[in-house]
N, C-alpha and C positions, 0 to 999 in steps of 0.2 A: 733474677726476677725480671730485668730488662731484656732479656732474650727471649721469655716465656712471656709478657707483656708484646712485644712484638711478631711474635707468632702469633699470639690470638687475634692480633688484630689485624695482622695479613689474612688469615684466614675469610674476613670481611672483603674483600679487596675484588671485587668480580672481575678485575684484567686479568688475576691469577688461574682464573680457570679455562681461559682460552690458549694456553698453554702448551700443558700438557700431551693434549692429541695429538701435535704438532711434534711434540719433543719426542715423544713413545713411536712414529711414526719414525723421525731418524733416526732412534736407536734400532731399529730395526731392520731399517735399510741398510746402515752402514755395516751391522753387524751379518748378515747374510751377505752383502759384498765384501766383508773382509773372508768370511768362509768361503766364497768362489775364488779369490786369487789364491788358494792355500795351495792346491794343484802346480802350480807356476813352478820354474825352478828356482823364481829371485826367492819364493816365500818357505821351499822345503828344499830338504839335504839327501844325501845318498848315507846308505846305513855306516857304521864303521865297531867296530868292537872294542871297549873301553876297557874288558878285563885283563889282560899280556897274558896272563897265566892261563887262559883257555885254550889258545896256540890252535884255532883251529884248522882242519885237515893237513896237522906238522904230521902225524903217525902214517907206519905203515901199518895197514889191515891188511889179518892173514882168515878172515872170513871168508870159507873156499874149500875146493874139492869133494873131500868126504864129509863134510858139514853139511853139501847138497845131499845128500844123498839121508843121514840122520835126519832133515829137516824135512824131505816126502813122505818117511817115515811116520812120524810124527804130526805131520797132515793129512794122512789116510787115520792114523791113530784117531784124533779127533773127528772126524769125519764120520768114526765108526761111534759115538758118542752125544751124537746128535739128539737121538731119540730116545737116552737111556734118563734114568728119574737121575734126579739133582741129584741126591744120595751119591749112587752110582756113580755118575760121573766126578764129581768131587775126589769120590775115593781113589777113583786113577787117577786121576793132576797129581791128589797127594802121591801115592804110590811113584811117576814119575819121578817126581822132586825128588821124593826121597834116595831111587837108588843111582841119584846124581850125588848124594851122605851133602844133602841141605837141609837143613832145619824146618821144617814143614808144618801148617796148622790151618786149620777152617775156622770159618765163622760164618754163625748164621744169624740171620736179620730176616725180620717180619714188619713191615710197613702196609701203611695202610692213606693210598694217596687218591681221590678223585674215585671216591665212592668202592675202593677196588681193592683187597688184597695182594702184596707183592710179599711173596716170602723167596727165598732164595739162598745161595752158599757162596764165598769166595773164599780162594786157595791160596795161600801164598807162602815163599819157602823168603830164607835169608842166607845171601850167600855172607860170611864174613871172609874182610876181604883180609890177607895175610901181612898187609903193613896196616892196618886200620886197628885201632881202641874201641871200634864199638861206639863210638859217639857223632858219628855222623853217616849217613847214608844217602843214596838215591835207588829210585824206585822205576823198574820197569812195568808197564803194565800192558795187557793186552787182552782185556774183555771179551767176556763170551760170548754176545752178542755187542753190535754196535748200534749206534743212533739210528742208522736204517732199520734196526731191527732182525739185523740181517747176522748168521753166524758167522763169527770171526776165524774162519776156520786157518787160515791162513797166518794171521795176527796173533794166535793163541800156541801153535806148533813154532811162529819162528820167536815167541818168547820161549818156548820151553828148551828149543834147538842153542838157544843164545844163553841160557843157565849151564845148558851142559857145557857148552864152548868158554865161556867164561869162567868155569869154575879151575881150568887149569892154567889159569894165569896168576901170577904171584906178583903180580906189577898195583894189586885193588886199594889203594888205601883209603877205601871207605866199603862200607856193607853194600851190597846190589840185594834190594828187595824186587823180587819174581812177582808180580800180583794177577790175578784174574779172577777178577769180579763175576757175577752173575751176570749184572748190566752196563751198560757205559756211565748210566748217574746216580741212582740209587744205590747202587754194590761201591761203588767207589766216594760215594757219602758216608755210606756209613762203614767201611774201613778207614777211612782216613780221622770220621769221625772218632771211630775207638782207641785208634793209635795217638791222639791226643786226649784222651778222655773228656770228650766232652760227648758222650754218648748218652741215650736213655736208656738205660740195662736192661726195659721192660720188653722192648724191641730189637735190640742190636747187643749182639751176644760182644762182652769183652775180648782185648787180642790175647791170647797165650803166650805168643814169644813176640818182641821186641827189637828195635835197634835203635840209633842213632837219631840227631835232629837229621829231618828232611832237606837234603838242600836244594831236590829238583826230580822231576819225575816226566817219565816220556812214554805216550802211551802209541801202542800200535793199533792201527783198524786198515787189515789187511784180509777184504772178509771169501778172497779166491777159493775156488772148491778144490778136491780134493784132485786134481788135476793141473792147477796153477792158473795164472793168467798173469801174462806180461802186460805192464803199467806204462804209461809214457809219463806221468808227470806228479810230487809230490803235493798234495795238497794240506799246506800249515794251517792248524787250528789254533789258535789262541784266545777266542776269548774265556773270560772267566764269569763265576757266578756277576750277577751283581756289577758288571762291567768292569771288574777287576782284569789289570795284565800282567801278564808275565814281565820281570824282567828285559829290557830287549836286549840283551848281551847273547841270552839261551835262542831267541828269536835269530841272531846274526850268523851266531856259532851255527844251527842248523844251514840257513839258507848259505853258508862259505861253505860247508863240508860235501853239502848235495849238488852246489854247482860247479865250485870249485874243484874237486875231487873224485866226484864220482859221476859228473857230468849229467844229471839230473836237474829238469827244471821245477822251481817251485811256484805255485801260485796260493795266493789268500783268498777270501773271501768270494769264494765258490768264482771267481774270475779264471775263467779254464782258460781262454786267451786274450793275453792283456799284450798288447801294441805299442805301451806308454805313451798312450796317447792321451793329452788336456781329459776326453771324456769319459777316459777309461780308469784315468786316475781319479777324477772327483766320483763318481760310478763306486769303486772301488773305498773311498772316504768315506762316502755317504753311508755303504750297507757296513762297515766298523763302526760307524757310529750309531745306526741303528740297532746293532749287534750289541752293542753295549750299553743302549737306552732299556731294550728290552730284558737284559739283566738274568738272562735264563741259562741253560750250563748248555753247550758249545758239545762236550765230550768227554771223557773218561776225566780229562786233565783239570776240568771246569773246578772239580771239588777241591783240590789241592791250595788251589791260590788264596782263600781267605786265609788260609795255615802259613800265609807269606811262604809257602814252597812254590816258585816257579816252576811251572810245564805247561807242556802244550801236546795235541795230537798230533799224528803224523799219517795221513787216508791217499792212500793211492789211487787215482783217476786217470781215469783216458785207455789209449791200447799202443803201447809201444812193444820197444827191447830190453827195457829193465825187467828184471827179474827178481825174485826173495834174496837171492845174494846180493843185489846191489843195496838193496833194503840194511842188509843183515848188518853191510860193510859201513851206510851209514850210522847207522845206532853203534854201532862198535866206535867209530871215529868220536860221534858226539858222548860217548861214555867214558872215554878216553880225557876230551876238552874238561868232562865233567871232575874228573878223578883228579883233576890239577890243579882245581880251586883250595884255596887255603883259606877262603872266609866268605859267608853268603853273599849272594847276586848284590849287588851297591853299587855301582859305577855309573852305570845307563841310566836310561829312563825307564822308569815307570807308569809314565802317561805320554802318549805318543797314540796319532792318527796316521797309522801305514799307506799311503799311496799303491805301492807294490813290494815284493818280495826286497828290493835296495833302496829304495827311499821311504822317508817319511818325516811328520812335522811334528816337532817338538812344543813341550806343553806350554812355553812361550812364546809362539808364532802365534795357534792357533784360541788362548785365551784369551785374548781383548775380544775374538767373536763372541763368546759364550759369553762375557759381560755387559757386554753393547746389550745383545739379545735380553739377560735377566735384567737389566737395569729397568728398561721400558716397563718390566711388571713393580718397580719400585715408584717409578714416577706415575703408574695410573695408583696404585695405592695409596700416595700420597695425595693425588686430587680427590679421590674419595675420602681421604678425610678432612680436607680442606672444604670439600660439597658439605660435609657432613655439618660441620659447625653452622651454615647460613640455614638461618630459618625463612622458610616457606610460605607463612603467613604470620601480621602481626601479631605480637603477644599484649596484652593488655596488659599496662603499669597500674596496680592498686594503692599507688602513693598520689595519684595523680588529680586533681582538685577539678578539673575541665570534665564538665558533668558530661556522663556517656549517651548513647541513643538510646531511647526505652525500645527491649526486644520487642519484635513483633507479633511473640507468641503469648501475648498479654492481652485477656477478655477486654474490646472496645466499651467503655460506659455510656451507660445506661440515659435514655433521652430522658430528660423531666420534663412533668406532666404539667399541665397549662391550671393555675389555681381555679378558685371561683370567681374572686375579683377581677382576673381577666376577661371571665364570660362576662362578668353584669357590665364593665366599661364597653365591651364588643357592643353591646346591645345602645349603650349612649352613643356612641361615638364609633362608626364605620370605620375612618379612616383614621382613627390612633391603631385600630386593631389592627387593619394592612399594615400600619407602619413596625406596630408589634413583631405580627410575622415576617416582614422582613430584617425586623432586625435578629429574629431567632435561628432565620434561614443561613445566616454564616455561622453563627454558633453553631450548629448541626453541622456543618461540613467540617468543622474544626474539631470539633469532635471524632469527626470518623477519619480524620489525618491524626492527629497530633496526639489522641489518646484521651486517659480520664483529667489530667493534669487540666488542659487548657479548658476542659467543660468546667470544671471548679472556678477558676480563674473568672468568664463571663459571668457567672453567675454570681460573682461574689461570694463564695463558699456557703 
């Protein structure tokens, strides 16, 4: 009661309100200067990988020769598919799978998003791997289309090139799920949605076949025509719905395997040349953080992450000398790190602002900024309610005995009229009557100040 006693009555207190502006002003300041030293290298680290059991780019890849050669194959195939009805096309992807002897199944979903119908089919086969139980898997995926809107034809031939190549290894101890969605975010919502059942039945057809918990999924958008085109540099997608991230263990393992290994550079956040330079890295800060304020899916991988399955895309940019086989030999490597986990992503971070492809700042460097910044809106809250309590204008006490002012929207009374005995003395005596009227001429002013009260009062009621 002596605590709530003393709030009400600071509440009263008019120094407390000059405050605030003042306080909400440096939280501000300092919380935006502590976000600008985050770039520095006193305030951020270089990446490192926490899981031992990922072992990334330890394998030799034998992704190579006549696997080029199946995999043009297989991009003229799709190429020629372009223009054929959903139906159609579906039933070759299945067909493919199948005479890979994979387990193979469709699903169809019909949405309906921004006034629009989206109906559509995704394919997807289960490789079971030959030391694996069936209870855990990772998912390849390579969409029909990608976020450009543009056909994967490229991404969709070296997923199916990479089923056939995969399925003659006995090294799998976990299922590899083949996926190809209709589109990069809807097809891959509502698959992942069905494989955990949390689907609408009325919209998004049930999965038929099944596997394992997910423990990670990697999507390709490689959308080259049926001719190729050599890439000069990997572009990593990560974010997820809702500003969710992957893992960064899967984040590291990629970018070791690609530069390490296969001699491929990676870039983030549409940064096609980063210099590590101070403005390239906040630059580089800034559009992840906006990337994840705005909370919309990124890519095929967006959908995955609320199902706590780590993935991420993988878009090739630029015009070098890599080619689908150095692609191919990545995903091979990173499937490999993958197949050597013994227990879900847990080591790394979870919340982390990347600078570039090897550094980045951990969830406790960079939140005393975020709470500098939301504080300021707790301290104008709280003057607002501190404003709230002081009244405006007085209230009137009805206990109070100190008679009030009579409103002034109260009819002025009424002059009274001069009797008869007035006239007949007028008529004796001139000057009693002057003195008459003078003395009634303050009475009348008092009257039209002070009300009916004081006319009563002169006249003696």
């Amino acid at each position: 009661m002596a605590l709530l006693s003393w709030l009400l009555a600071l509440r009263q207190d008019k120094r407390l309100l000059k405050l605030p502006p003042y306080l909400s002003a440096l939280c501000i300041i300092v919380g935006i200067g502590w976000l600008l030293v985050l770039p520095l290298n006193e305030y951020s680290r270089r990446t490192y990988v926490s899981e031992n059991a990922l072992l990334p780019g330890q394998v030799h890849t034998y992704f190579t020769g006549s696997e080029h050669n199946v995999f043009r194959a297989y991009r003229h195939e799709v190429h020629g598919l372009i223009d054929k009805p959903i139906a159609e096309r579906s039933q070759r992807l299945e067909a493919i799978f199948r005479e890979q002897n994979l387990k193979v199944a469709t699903q169809h979903y019909n949405y309906t998003v921004s006034n629009r119908t989206i109906t559509n089919e995704n394919v997807y086969a289960i490789l079971q791997g030959p030391r694996a139980d069936a209870t855990e898997a990772i998912v390849l995926i390579g969409a029909w289309k990608n976020m450009a809107d543009e056909v994967n034809n490229s991404g969709v031939a070296l997923v199916l090139t990479l089923a056939r190549y995969f399925k003659r290894w006995s090294l799998w101890s976990k299922d590899i799920i083949f996926l190809v969605p209709g589109d990069s975010t809807i097809g891959s919502q509502a698959w992942v949605d069905a494989y955990h059942e949390e689907h609408d039945q009325r919209y998004v057809e049930s999965l038929k076949i099944k596997s394992g918990a997910l423990q990670g999924a990697v999507a390709v958008d490689y959308p080259a025509g049926p001719w190729g085109h050599r890439y000069d540099k990997l572009h990593i997608v990560y974010d997820g719905v809702n500003g969710q991230l992957p893992n960064l263990d899967l984040f590291n393992t990629v970018v070791n395997i690609a530069n390490g290994q296969m001699g491929v550079s990676c870039v983030i956040q549409r940064m096609w040349d980063h210099s590590d330079s101070y403005k390239e890295r906040l630059q580089t800060m800034l559009r992840g953080m906006l990337s994840q304020g705005l909370g919309h899916a990124t890519g095929p991988h967006s959908s995955f992450i609320p199902y706590h399955v780590d993935a991420i895309t993988l878009v090739t940019v630029g015009d070098g000398w890599h080619d689908e086989m150095t692609l191919g030999k990545t995903i091979e490597s990173l499937f490999r790190s993958l197949n050597n986990l013994l227990e879900h992503f847990h080591q790394s971070f979870f919340f982390y602002l990347l600078l570039q492809d090897k550094r980045f700042v951990s969830i406790g460097t960079y939140l005393p900024s975020a709470m500098l910044i939301a504080i300021n809106f707790s301290i104008a809250a709280m003057a607002l309610w501190v404003k709230s309590g002081r009244a405006t204008e007085p209230i009137p006490n009805p206990a109070s005995t100190k008679p009030q002012k009579p409103s002034s929207s109260k009819p002025a009374a009424e002059k009274p009229t001069q009797s008869s005995e007035d006239k007949e003395s007028e008529n004796e005596n001139a000057k009693e009557k002057d003195s008459i009227v003078k003395a009634d001429e303050p009475a009348t002013e008092l009257v039209e100040k002070d009300g009916a009260l004081a006319v009563i009062e002169e006249y003696g009621g």
